[in-house]
C-alpha positions in Angstrom: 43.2 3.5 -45.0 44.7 2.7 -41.4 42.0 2.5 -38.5 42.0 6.5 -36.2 43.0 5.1 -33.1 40.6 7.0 -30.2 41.5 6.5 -26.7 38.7 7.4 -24.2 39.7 8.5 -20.7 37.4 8.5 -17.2 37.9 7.8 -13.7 34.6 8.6 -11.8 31.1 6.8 -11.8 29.7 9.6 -13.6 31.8 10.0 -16.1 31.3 6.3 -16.7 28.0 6.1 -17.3 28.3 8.7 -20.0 31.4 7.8 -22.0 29.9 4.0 -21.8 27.5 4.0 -25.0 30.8 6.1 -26.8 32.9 3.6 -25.7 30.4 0.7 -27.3 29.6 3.1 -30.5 33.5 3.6 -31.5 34.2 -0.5 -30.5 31.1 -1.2 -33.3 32.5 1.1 -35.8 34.8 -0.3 -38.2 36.3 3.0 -38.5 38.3 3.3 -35.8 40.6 1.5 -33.3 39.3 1.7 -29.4 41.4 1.9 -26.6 40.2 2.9 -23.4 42.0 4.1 -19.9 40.7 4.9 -16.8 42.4 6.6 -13.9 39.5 5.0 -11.2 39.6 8.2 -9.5 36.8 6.7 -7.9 37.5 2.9 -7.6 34.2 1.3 -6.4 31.9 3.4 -8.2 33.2 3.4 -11.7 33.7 -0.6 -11.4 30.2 -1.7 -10.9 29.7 0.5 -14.2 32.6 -1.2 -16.2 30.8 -4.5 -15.0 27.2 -2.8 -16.3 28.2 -2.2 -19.8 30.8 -5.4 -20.3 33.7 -2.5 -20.4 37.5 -4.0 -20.1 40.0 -1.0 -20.2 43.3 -1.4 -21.6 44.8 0.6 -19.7 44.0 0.8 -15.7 45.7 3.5 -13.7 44.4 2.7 -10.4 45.4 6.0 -8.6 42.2 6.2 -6.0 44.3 6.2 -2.0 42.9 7.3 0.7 42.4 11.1 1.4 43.1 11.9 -2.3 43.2 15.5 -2.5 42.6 17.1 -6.0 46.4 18.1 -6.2 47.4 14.2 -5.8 44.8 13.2 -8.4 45.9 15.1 -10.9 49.9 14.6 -10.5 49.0 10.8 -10.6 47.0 11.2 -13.8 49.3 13.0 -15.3 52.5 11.0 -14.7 49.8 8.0 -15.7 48.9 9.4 -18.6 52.5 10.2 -19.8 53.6 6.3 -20.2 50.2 5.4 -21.1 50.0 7.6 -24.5 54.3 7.6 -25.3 52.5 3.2 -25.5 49.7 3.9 -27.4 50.2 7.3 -29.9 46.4 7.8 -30.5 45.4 10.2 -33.3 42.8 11.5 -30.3 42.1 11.2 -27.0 38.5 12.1 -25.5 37.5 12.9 -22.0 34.4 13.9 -20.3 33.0 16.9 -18.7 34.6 18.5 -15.1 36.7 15.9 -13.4 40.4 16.2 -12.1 40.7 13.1 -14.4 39.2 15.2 -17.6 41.6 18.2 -16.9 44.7 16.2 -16.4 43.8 13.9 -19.5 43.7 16.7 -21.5 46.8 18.1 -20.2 48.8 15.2 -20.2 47.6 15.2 -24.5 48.4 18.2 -24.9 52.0 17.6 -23.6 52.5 15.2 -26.2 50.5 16.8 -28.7 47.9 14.8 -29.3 44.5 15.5 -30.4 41.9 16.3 -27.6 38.1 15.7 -28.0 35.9 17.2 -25.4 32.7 15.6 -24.7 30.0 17.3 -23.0 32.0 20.8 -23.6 30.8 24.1 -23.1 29.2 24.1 -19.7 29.7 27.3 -17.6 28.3 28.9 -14.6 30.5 31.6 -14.9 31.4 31.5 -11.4 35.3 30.2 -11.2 34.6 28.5 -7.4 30.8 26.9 -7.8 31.3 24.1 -8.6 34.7 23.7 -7.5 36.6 22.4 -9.1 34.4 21.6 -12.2 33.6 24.9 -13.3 37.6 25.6 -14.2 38.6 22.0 -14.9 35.5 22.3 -18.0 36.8 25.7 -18.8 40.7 25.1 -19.1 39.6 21.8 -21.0 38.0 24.0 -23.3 41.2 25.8 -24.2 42.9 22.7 -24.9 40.7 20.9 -26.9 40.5 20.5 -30.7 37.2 19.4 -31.0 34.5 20.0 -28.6 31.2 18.0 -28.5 28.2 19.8 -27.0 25.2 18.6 -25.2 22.9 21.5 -26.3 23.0 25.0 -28.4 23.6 26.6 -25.5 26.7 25.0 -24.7 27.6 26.1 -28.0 27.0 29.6 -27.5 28.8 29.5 -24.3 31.8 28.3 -26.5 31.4 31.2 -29.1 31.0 33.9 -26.7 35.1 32.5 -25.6 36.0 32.5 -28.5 35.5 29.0 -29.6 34.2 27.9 -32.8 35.7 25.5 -34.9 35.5 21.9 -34.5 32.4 22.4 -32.4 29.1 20.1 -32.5 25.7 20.0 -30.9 25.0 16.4 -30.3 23.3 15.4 -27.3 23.9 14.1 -23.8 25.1 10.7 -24.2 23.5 10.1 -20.9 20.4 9.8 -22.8 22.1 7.0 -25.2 22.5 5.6 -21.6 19.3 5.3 -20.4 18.4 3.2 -23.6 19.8 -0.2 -22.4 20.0 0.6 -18.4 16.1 1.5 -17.6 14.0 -1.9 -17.8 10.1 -2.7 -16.7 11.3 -6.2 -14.4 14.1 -5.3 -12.5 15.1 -6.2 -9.1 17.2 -4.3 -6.5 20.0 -5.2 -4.6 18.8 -3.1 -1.8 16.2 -5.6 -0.9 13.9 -2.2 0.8 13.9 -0.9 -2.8 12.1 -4.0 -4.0 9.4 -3.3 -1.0 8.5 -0.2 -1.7 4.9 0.6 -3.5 6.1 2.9 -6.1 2.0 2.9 -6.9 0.5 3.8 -4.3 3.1 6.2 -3.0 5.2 9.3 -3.5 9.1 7.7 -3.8 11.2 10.9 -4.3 14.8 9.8 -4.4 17.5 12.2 -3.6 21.6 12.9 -3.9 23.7 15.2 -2.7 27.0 15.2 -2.3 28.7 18.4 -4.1 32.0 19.9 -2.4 30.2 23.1 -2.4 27.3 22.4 -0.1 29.7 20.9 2.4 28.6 22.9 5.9 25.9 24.8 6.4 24.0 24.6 3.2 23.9 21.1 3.8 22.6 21.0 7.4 20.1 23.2 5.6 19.3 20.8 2.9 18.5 17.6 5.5 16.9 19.5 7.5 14.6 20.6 5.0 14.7 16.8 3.4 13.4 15.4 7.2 10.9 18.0 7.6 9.4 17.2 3.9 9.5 13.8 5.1 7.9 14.2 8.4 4.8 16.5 7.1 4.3 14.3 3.6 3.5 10.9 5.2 2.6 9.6 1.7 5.8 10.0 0.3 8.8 7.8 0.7 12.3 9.5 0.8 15.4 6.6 -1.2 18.4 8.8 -0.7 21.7 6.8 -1.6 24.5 8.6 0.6 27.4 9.1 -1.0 30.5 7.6 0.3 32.0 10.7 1.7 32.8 11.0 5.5 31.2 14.4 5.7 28.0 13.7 3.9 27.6 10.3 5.9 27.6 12.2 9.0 25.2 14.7 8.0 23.0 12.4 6.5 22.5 10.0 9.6 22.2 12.8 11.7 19.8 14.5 10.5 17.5 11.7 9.0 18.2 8.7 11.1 15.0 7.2 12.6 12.6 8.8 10.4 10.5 5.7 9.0 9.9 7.5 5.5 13.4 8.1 4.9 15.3 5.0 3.6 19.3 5.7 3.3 20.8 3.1 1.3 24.4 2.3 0.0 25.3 3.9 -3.3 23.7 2.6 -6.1 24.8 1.5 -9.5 24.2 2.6 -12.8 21.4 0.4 -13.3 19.8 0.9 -10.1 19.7 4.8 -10.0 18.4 5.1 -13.4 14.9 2.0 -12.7 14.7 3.9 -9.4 14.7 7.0 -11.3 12.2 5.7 -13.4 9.7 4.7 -10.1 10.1 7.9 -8.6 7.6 10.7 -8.5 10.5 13.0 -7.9 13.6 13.9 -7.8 16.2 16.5 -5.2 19.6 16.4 -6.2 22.8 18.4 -6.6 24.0 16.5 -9.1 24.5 17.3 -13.1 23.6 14.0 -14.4 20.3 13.3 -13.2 19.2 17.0 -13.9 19.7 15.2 -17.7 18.6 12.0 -16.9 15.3 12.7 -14.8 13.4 14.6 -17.3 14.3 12.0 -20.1 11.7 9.8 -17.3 9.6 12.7 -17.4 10.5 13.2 -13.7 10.3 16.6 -12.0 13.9 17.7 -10.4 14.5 20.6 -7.8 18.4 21.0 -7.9 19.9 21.8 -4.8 22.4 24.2 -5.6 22.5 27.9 -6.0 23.0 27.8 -10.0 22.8 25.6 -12.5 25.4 25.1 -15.4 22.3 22.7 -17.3 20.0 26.1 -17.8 18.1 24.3 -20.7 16.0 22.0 -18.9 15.1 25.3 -16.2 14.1 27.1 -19.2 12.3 24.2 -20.9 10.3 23.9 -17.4 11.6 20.3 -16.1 13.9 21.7 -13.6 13.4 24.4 -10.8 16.5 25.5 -9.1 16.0 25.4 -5.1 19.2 26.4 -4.0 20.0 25.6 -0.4 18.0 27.9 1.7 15.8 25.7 4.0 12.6 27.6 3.3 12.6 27.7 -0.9 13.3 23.9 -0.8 10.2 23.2 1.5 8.1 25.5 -0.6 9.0 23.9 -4.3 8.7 20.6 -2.9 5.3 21.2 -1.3 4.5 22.7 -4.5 4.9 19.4 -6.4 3.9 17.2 -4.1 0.3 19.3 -3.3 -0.3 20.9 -6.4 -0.8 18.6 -9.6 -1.5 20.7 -12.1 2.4 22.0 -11.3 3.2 18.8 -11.1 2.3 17.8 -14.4 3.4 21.1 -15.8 7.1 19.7 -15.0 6.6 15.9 -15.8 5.4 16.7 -18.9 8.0 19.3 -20.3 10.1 18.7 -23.5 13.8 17.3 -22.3 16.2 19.2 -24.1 19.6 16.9 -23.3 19.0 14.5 -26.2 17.5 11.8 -28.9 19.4 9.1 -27.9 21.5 9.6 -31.0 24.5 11.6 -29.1 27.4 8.8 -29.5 26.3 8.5 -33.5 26.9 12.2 -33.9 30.0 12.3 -31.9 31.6 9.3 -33.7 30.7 10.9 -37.0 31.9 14.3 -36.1 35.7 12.4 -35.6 35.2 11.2 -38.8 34.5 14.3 -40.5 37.6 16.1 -38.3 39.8 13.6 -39.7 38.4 13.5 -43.3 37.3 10.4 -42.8 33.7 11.7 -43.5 32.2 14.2 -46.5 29.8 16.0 -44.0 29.1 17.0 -40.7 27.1 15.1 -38.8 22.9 17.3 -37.9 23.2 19.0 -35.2 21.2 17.6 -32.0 18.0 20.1 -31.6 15.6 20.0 -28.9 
């Protein structure tokens, strides 16, 4: 029986670090025939995790120019995309999560009728502009895809209550296969300041932020609340990598500059986030992957962000959602850093993204699509 030939598609640092373990799962299987493109949407960032996992893509679409907008992304994936898969003919193409990359991947298969596999489907806020663009890019993939892989139950129900139910599974977050190989006890920095700090003695709470959305006023709000937590918790130290954005540069300086608690490095690789992850006491972040990754390192997380499309990990207690009103983010972080029985109450909450056994489920959930496979694969259940 001839090999199903699977191409993965990414283009961001996220994305990366979460189709990486699939990636290695389908090259390991003798089942199937790997190909993998990425658009480097983000160039810099998504290398360092190609380098990470020993990842050589086939196929390299190299669209990243300067002052992208989302409308020039997805025109160049798509044009990309339409020599890359009239080469190739895979039997199905997966892509990952919210991107302008993930929409336009699934597009450009649908134009030539190829199988789509969603991974990490049926995430909703329910709000069409927060966050923009995710929340429609994840929904429209949705309606294209043949199979959709879910992180939780939830997901799934979100699915079902659109009208989606076949060729669905509840696997996992693959992030959590991630975190298997990337989190180590000896491991050095290349921030040199990270290797300094006493991750012992003190409080490290790292922090992102980053998100489209907070661009403006919630952010001012945000750093000012992050240098007044810094200024009135002495015994903490604040890592916050800043993205590479021009507007969240400027904020960033500005508002903690100076402060000798507050260390703003360079962005951070795979490898790097997820050991500091692991050192922290804390973490404040607008970002979806470490709300999945954090409490995997039983590590509290205040999101900064008015909702959450990750509600499992709120309900299972190891996320609390600040938003981005100065005054609720002081108060929850005071909370955790004063308070240890809350604390603990959060550090020590079930995660409810995954087993580590994500990749596994979604490899044999192909299989069984294709009839390569008797059963479906168990269901992922926190």
């Amino acid at each position: 029986m001839d090999k199903l030939k699977v191409m993965t598609i990414f283009g961001t640092r996220p994305e990366a670090i979460k189709m990486a373990p699939l990636v290695k799962e389908l090259e390991a299987r003798p089942e199937f025939e790997s190909c993998c493109c990425v658009t480097a949407q983000h160039r810099q960032m998504l290398d360092t995790v190609l380098d990470i996992f020993k990842i050589t893509p086939e196929f390299d679409l190299d669209i990243m120019e300067q002052s992208q907008t989302l409308s020039t992304i997805t025109a160049k994936c798509l044009l990309g995309l339409e020599g890359v898969f009239r080469q190739v003919r895979p039997d199905l193409v997966l892509v990952h999560g919210d991107t302008s990359t993930t929409f336009a991947g699934a597009l450009a298969a649908f134009y030539q009728k190829i199988a789509i596999g969603h991974v990490e489907a049926g995430l909703r806020t329910g709000d069409k502009y927060s966050p923009f663009p995710e929340e429609m890019n994840r929904s429209m993939v949705g309606r294209l895809a043949d199979l959709h892989f879910c992180p939780t139950e939830s997901n799934r129900r979100n699915l079902a209550a659109e009208g989606v139910a076949r060729g669905v599974f509840v696997t996992g977050n693959t992030v959590i296969d991630a975190l298997q190989t990337t989190v180590v006890k000896e491991f050095s920095f290349g921030e040199d300041s990270l290797n300094r700090l006493d991750y012992e003695g003190r409080k490290v709470i790292l922090v992102t932020c980053h998100r489209r959305e907070n661009y403006g006023q919630p952010m001012e709000d945000i750093m000012s609340a992050l240098a007044h937590i810094a200024k009135t918790h002495p015994e903490t130290e604040l890592v916050y990598p800043v993205h590479l954005s021009p507007a969240v540069q400027e904020c960033a300086h500005r508002h903690l500059d100076g402060i000798g608690n507050v260390h703003l490095t360079a962005p951070l690789d795979v490898e790097e986030m997820h050991n500091l992850m692991a050192r922290s006491y804390l973490v404040m972040t607008d970002s979806g992957g470490l709300q999945e990754e954090a409490p995997a390192l039983g590590k509290p997380v205040l999101v900064l962000r008015r909702e959450t499309e990750r509600p499992e990990a709120v309900e299972a207690g190891t996320v609390k959602l600040a938003g981005v009103d100065y005054d609720r983010i002081i108060q929850l972080a005071d909370e955790l850093l004063d308070e240890p029985a809350a604390y603990q109450q959060m550090a020590r909450a079930v995660n409810p993204y995954g087993d580590g056994r994500a990749c596994r489920r979604i490899a044999d959930g192909i299989l069984y699509h294709f009839g390569r496979r008797p059963q479906q694969p168990e269901p992922f259940q926190s």
